[in-house]
VOBA-1610 file (N, C-alpha, C; in pm, whole numbers, padded with zeros to 5 digits, always signed):
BEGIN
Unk+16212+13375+05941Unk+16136+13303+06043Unk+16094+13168+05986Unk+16105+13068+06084Unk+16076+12955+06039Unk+15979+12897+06060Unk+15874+12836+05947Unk+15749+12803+05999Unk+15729+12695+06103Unk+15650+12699+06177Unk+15633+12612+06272Unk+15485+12511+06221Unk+15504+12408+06246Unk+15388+12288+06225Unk+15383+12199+06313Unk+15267+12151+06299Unk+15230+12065+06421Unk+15236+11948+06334Unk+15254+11790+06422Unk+15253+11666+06367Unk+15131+11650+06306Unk+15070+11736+06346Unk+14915+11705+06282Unk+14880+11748+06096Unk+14995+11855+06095Unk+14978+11866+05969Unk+15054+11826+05882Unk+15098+11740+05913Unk+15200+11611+05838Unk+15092+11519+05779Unk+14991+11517+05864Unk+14888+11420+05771Unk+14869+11439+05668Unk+14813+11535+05623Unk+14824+11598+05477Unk+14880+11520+05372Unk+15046+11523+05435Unk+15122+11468+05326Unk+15114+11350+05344Unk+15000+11290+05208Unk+15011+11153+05190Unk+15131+11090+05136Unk+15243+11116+05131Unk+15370+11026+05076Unk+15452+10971+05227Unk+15437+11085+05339Unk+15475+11107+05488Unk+15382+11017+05498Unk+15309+10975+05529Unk+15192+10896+05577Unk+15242+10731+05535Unk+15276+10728+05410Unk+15293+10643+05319Unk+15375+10548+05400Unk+15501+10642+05370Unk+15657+10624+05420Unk+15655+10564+05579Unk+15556+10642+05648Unk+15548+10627+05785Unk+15498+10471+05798Unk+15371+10443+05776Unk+15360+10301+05733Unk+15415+10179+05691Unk+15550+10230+05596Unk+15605+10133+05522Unk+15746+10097+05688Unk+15756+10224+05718Unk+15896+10243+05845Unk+15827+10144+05979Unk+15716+10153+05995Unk+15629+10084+06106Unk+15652+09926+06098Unk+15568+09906+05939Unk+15577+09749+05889Unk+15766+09677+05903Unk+15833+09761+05838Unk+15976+09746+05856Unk+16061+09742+05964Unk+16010+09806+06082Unk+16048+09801+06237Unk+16020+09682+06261Unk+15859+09641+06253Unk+15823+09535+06320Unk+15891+09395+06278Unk+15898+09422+06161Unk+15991+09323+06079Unk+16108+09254+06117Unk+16221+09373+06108Unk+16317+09340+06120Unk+16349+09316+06284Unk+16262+09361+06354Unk+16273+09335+06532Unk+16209+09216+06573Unk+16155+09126+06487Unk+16089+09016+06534Unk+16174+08938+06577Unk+16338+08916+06456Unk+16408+08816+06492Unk+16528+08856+06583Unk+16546+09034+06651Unk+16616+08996+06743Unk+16575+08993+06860Unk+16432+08984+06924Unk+16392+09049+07084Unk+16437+08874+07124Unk+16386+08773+07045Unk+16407+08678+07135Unk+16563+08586+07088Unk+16633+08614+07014Unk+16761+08546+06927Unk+16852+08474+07031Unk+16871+08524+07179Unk+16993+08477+07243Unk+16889+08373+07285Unk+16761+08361+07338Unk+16662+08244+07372Unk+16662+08107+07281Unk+16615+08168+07171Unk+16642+08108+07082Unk+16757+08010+07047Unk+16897+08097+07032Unk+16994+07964+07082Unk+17065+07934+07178Unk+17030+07937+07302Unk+16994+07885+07378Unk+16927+07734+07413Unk+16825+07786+07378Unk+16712+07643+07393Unk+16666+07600+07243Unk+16712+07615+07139Unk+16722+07549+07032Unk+16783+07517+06974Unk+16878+07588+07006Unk+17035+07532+06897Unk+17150+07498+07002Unk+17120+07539+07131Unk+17236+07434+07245Unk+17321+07558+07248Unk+17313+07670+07216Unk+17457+07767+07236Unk+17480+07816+07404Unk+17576+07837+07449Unk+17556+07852+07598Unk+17553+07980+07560Unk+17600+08076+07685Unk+17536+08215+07713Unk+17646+08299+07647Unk+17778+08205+07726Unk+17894+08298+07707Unk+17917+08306+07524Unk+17927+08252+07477Unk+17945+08237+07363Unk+17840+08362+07275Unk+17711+08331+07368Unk+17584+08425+07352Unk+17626+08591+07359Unk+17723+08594+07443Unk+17739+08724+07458Unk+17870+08802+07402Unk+17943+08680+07360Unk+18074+08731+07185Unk+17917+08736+07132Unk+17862+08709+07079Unk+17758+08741+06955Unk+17763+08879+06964Unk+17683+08955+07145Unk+17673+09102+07098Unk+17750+09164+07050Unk+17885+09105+07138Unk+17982+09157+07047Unk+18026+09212+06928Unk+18005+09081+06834Unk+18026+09062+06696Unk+17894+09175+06623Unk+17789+09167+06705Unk+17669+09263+06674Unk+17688+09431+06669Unk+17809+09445+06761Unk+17828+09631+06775Unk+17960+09639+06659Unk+18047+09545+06605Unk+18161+09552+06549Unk+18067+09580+06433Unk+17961+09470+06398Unk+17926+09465+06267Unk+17806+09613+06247Unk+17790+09644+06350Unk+17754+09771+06363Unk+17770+09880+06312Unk+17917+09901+06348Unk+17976+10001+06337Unk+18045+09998+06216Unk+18094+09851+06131Unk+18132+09848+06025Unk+17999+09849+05884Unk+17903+09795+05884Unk+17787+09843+05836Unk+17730+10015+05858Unk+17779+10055+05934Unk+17749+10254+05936Unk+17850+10279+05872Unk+17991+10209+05826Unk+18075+10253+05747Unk+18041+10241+05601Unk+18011+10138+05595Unk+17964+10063+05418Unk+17819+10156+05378Unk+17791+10160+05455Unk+17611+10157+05439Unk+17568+10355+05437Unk+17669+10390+05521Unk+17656+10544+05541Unk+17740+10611+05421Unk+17777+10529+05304Unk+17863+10592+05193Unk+17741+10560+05010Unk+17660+10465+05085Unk+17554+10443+04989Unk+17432+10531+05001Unk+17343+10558+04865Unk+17243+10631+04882Unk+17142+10604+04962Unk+17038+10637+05050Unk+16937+10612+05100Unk+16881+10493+05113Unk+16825+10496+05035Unk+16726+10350+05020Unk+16797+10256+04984Unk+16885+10261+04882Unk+16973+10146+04851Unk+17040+10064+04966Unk+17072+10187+05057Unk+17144+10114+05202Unk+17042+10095+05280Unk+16924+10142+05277Unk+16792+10044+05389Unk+16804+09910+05329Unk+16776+09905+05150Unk+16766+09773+05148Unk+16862+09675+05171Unk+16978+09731+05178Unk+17117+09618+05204Unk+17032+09633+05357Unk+17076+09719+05433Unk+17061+09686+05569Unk+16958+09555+05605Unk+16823+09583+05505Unk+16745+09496+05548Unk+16751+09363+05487Unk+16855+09365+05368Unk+16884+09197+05323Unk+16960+09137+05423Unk+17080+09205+05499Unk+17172+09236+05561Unk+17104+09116+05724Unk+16992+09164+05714Unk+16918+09118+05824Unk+16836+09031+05829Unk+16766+08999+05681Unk+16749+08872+05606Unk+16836+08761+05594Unk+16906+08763+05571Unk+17063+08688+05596Unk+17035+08626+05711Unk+17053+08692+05803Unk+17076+08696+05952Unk+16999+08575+05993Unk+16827+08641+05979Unk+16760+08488+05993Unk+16779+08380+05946Unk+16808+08379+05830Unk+16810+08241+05748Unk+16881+08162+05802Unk+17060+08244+05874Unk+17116+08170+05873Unk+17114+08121+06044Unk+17012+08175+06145Unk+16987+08172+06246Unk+16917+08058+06252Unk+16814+08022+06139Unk+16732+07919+06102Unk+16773+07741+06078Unk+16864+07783+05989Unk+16915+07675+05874Unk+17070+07649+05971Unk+17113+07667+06042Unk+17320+07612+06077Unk+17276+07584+06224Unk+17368+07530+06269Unk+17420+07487+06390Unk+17512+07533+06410Unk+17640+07547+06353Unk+17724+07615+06374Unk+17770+07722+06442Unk+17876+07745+06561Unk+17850+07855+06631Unk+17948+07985+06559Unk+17999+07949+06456Unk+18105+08011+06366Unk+17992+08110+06265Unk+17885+08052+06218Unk+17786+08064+06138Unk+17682+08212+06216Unk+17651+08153+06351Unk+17580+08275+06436Unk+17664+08387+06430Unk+17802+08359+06464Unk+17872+08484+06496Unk+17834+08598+06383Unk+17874+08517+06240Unk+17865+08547+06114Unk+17698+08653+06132Unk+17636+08564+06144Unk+17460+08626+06139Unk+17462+08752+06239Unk+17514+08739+06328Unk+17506+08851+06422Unk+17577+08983+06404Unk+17716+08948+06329Unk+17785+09034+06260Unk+17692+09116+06139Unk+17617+09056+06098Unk+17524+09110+05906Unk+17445+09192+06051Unk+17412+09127+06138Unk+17229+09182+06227Unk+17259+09349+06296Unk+17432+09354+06249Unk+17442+09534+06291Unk+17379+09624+06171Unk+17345+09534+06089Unk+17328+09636+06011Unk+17176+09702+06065Unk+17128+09659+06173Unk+17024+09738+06218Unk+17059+09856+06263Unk+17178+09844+06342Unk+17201+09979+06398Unk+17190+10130+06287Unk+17194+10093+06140Unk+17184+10201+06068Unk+17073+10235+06013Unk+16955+10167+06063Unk+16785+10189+06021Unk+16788+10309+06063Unk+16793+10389+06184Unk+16747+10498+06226Unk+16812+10610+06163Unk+16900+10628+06112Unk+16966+10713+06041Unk+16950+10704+05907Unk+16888+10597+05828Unk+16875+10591+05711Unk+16744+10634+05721Unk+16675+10580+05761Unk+16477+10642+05813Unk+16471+10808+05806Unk+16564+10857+05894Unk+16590+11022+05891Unk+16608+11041+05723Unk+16715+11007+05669Unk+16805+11039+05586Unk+16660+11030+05445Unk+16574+10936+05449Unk+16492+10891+05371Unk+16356+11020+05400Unk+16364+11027+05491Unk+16233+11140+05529Unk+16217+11314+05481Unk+16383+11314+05460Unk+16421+11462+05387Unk+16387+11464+05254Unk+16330+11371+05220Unk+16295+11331+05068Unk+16145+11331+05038Unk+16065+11302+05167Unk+15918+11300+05147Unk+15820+11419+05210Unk+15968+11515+05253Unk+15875+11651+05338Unk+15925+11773+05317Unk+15889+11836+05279Unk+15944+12007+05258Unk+16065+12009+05391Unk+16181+12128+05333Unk+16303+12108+05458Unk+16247+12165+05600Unk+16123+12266+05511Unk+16069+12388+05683Unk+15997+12242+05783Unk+15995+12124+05750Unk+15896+12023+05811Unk+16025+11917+05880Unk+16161+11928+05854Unk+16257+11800+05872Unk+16245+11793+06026Unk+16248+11881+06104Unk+16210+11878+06256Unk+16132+11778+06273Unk+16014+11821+06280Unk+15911+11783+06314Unk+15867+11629+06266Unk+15914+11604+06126Unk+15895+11445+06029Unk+15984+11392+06139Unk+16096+11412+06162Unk+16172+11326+06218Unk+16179+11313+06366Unk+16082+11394+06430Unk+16046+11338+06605Unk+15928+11219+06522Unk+15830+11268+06465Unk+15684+11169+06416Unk+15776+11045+06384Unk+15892+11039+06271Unk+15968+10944+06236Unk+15995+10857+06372Unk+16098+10888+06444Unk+16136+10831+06529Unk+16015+10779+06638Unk+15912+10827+06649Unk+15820+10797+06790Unk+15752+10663+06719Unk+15744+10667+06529Unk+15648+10535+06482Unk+15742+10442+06481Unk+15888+10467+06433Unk+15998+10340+06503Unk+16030+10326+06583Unk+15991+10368+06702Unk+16019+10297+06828Unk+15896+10265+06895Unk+15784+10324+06815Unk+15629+10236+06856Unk+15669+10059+06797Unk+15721+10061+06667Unk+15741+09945+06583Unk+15792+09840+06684Unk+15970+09959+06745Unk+16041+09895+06854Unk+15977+09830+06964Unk+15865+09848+07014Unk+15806+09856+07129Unk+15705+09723+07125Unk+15639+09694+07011Unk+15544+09618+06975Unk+15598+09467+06921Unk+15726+09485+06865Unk+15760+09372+06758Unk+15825+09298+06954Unk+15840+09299+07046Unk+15936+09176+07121Unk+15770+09126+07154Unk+15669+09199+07172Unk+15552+09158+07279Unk+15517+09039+07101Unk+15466+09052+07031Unk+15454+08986+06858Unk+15554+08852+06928Unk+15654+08887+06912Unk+15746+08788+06897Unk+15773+08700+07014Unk+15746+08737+07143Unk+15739+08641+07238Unk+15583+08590+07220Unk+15507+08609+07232Unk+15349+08535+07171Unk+15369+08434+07044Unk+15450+08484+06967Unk+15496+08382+06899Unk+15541+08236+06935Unk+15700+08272+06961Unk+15776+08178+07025Unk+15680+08049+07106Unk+15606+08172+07249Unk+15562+08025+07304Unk+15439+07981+07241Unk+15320+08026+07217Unk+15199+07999+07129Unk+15225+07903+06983Unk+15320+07968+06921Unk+15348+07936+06801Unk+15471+07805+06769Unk+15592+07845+06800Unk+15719+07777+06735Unk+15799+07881+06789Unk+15937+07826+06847Unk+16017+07887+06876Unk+16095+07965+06757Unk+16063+07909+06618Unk+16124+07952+06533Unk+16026+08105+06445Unk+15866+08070+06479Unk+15797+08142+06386Unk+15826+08293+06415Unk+15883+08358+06490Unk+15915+08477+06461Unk+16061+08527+06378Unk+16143+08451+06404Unk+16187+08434+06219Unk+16168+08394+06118Unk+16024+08357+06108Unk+16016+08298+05989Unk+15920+08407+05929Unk+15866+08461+06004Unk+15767+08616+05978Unk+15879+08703+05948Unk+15995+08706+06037Unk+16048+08797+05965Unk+16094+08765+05834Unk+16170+08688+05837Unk+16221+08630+05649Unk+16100+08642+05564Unk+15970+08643+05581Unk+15856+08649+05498Unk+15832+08817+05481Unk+15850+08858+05597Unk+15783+09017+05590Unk+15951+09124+05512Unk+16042+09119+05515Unk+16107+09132+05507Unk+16180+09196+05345Unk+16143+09093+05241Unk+16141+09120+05122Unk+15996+09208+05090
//
């Protein structure tokens, strides 16, 4: 029989707690620089739409080829590529004009698609196995709270701030 626990007694485990925190800060992070990115060049760098929308493109290829690279590395090692991966991304979203250069950035920015599976993959490590259920609904509900919070951040940004300052929080929060 398998024990049953409530999310509540996950608190306990201060390393779960830890981890959960660090996955929150890291959502918000790395989602700052895509809720508003096609806006962005758009009305700052002159890119039209169509061109805007090869990007997603280039975004599910590099996707799916980053779950190849990234799903053969250990854990954390492949969060942190993923998340240099996405560091990249801004900089070079920041710094080029080039529409050869975006494609490029948008291609590294799949490597988001493998946060959620590395987040799981990382959580079997900070909770007894009778708890992997349960860590990983709590897992998933604080990254997609992260999900949920980082576009509302990042459009308050944009217009309040600089069209640019929500990549520039991310490139700061990031490392």
């Amino acid at each position: 029989i398998e024990d049953r626990i409530s999310p509540t007694d996950l608190v306990s485990n201060q390393r779960f707690v830890n981890f959960l925190m660090l996955i929150f800060g890291v959502t918000i992070a790395v989602q700052l620089g895509a809720a508003l990115s096609p806006k962005f060049l758009a009305d700052v760098k002159g890119i039209n739409i169509e061109q805007i929308g090869w990007f997603g493109s280039v975004n599910a290829l590099g996707g799916f080829l980053a779950g190849q690279f990234l799903g053969r590395r250990p854990p954390r090692r492949a969060l942190m590529l993923a998340m240099g991966f996405i560091l990249i991304y801004g900089v070079i979203l920041l710094n080029t004009s080039w529409v050869g250069w975006f494609a490029f950035a948008y291609f590294l920015r799949g490597g988001y698609f493998v946060l959620r599976s590395l987040i799981s993959a990382l959580i079997t490590r900070v909770v007894p196995q009778s708890q992997y259920g349960t860590a990983m609904a709590v897992g998933e509900t604080v990254f997609t709270g992260g999900i949920a919070i980082a576009p509302a951040i990042a459009g308050w940004m944009y217009q309040e701030i600089a069209p640019a300052s929500p990549f520039q929080l991310m490139i700061a929060l990031i490392p």
